[in-house]
MIPA-294440 format. One record per residue (C-alpha): residue number from 1; residue in one letter; chain; x, y, z. Coordinates in pm, 1 decimal. Each point is the difference from the previous one (the first is absolute). Layout:
<pts>
<pt NUM, 'a', 'A', <X, Y, Z>>
...
</pts>
This chain:
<pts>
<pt 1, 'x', 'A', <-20834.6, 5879.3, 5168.6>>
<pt 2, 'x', 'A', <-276.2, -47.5, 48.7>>
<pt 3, 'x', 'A', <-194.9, 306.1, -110.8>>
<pt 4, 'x', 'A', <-324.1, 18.2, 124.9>>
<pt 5, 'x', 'A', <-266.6, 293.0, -250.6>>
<pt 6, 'x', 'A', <-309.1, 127.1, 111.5>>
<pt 7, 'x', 'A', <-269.5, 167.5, -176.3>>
<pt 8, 'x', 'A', <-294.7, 152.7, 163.0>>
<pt 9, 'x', 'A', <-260.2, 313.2, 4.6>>
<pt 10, 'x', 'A', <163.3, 355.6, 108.1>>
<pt 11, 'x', 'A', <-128.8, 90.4, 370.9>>
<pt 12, 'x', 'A', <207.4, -174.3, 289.4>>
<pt 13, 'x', 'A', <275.5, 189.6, 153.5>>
<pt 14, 'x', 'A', <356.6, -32.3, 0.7>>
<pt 15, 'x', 'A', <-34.6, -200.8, 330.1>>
<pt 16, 'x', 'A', <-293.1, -221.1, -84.3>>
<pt 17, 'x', 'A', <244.3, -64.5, -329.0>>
<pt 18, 'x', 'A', <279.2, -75.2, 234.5>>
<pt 19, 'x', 'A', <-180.8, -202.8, 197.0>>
<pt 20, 'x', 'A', <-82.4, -266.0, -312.2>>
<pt 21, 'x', 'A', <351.8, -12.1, -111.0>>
<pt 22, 'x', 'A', <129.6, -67.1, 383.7>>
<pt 23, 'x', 'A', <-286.5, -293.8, 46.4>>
<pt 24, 'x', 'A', <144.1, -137.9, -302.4>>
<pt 25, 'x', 'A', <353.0, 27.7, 36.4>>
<pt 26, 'x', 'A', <-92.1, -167.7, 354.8>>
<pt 27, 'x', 'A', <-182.0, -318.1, -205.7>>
<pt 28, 'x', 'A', <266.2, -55.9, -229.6>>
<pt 29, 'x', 'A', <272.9, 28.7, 248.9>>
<pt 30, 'x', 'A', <-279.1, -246.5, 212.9>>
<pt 31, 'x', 'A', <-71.1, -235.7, -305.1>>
<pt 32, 'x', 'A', <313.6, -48.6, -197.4>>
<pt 33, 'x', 'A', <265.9, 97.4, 281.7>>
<pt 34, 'x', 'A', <102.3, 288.6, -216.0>>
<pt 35, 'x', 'A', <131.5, 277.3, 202.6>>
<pt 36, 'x', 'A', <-90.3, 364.3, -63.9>>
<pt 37, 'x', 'A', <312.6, 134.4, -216.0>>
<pt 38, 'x', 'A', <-54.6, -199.7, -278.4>>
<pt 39, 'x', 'A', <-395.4, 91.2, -16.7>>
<pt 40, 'x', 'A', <-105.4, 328.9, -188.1>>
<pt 41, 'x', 'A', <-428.7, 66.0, -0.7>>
<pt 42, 'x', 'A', <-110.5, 326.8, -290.1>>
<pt 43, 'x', 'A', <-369.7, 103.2, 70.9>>
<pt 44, 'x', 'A', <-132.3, 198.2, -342.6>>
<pt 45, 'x', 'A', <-370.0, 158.5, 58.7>>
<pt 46, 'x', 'A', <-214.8, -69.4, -296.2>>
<pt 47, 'x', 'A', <-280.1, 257.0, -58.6>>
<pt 48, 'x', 'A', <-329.8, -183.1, -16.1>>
<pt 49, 'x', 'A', <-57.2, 130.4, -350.8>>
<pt 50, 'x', 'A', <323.4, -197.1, -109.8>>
<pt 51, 'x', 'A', <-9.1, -331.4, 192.2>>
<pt 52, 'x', 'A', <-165.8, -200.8, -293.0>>
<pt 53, 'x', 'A', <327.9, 44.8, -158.7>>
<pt 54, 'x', 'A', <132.3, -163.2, 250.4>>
<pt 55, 'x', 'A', <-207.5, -210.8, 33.5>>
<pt 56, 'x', 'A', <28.0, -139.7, -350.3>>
<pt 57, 'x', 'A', <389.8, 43.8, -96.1>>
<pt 58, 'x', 'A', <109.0, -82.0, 360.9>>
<pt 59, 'x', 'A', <-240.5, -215.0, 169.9>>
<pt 60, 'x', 'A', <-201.0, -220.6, -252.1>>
<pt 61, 'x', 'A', <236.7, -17.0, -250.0>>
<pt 62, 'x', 'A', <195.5, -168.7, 253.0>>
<pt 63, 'x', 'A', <-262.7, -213.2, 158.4>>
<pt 64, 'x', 'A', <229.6, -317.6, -28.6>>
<pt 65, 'x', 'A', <208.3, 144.0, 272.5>>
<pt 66, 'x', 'A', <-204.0, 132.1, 238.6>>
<pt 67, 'x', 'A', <-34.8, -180.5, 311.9>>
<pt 68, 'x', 'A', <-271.7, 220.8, 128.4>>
<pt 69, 'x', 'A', <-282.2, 91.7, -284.3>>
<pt 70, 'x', 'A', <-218.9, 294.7, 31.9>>
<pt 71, 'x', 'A', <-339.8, -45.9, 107.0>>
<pt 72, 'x', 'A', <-133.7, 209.7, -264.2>>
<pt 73, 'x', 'A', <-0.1, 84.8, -359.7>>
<pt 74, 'x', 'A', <19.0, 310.0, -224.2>>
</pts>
């Protein structure tokens, strides 16, 4: 705990992907004074032709919880 899920479009690399989950780990461990173990980051790639799913079951269905909104709309 905590578990930190990421959806995005197919097309960065394994490192790139790496990359985002160590920056994060690094905040939270910054921000909260977690340390790493307890800290697990998932990164699922979304085909464009599928995000409005996602975007309607996962983002604005949930828009009462989301401290960062998107700056668009589908």
């Amino acid at each position: 705990m905590p578990h930190i899920s990421i959806k995005m479009f197919p097309g960065k690399t394994e490192e790139e992907k790496q990359l985002i989950a160590d920056k994060i780990v690094n905040d939270f461990m910054e921000l909260l004074g977690y340390g790493a173990d307890p800290l697990s980051v998932s990164i699922e790639e979304v085909p464009k032709t599928e995000w409005k799913n996602v975007y309607d079951n996962e983002i604005m269905s949930k828009e009462d919880k989301l401290y960062k909104k998107p700056g668009y709309k589908l």
